[in-house]
N, C-alpha and C positions, 0 to 999 in steps of 0.2 A: 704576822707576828705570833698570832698565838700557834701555828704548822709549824714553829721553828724553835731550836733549845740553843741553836745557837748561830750569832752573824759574825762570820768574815767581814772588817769593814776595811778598804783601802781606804786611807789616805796620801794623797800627794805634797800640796801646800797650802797654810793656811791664808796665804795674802790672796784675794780673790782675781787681783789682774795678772797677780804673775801664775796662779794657778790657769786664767785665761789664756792667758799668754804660750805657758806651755802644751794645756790640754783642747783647747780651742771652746771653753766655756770656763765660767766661774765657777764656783764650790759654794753657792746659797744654799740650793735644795740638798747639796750632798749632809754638809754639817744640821740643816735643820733636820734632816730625815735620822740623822745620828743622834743630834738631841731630841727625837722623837722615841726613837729606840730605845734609848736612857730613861726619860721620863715613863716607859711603859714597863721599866722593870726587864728590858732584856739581855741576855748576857753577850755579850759582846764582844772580839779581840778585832782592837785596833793592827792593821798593817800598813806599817812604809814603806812602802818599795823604795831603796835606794838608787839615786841615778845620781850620777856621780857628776856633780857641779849644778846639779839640776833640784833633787830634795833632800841630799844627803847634807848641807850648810849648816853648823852651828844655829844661824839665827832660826832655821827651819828647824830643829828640835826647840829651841826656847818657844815658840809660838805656839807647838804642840803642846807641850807639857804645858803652857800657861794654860791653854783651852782646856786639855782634860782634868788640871785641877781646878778653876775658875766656872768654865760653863757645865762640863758635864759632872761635874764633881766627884769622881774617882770612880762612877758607876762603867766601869769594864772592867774587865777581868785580868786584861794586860795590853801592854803594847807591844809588835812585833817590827824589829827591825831586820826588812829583807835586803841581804848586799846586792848590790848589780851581780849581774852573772852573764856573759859572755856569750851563752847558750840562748838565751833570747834574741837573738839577730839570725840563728837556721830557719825559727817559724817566717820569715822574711822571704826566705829562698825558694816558699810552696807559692808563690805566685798569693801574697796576703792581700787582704783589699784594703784599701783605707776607705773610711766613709766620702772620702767623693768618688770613690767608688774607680779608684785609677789604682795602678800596678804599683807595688809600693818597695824601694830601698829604704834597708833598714837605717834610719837615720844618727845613729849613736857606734859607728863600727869601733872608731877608735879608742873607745872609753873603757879603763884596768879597772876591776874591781876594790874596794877599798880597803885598806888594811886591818887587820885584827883590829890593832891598837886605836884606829881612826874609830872604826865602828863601835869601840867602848868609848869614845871620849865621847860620842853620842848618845852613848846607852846610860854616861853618868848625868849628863845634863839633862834627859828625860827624869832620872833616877832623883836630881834632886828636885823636879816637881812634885815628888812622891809617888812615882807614878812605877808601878809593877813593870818591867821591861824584860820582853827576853831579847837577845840579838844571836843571829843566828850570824856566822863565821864561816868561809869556806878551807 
């Protein structure tokens, strides 16, 4: 903390089984190390990676915006909404490993990127937790 002026943080989802469920652990220590961050005064941008039917949902921005106005209390500097991008399935191609340590197909081939207009209806429902957003657009 104190080597650092500033943390990149991802976030996926805030419900911890289905955070489970997709990442193959829950999100305890992720969000306590976040409200650990918070509490020490660090500056912070929150990131979504968008995956499209995955954490890009409606109810997955309401849960976020509740947490960062509710627990962390608006101590970031912004949130970042990344769209899926297509381009993430070539790192696939270099022979990636997965942690059981076996040859891995990229499991998301079929999945469009999300619309301008999808990605602001996300960027307002973060926007009305008061919460600073930028959403980046391809």
């Amino acid at each position: 903390l104190p080597y650092a002026d500033l943390f990149l943080y991802d976030l996926r989802k805030m419900d911890p089984m289905l955070h489970k469920a997709y990442t193959g652990m829950d999100n305890e220590l992720i969000l306590k190390n976040l409200e650990l961050l918070c509490d020490n005064g660090a500056n912070i941008i929150i990131r979504i990676p968008l995956i499209p039917g995955y954490t890009d949902r409606p109810e997955d921005m309401h849960a976020t915006g509740a947490y960062i106005r509710d627990v962390l209390k608006h101590r970031i500097i912004r949130c970042e909404l990344l769209p899926y991008n297509k381009l993430a399935g070539s790192k696939y191609g270099n022979k990636t490993i997965w942690t059981d340590y076996t040859l891995g197909e990229y499991p998301l081939p079929d999945l469009d990127p999300q619309s301008k207009e999808y990605i602001k209806s996300l960027q307002d429902i973060l926007t009305g937790y008061g919460v600073n957003v930028y959403a980046e657009t391809l």
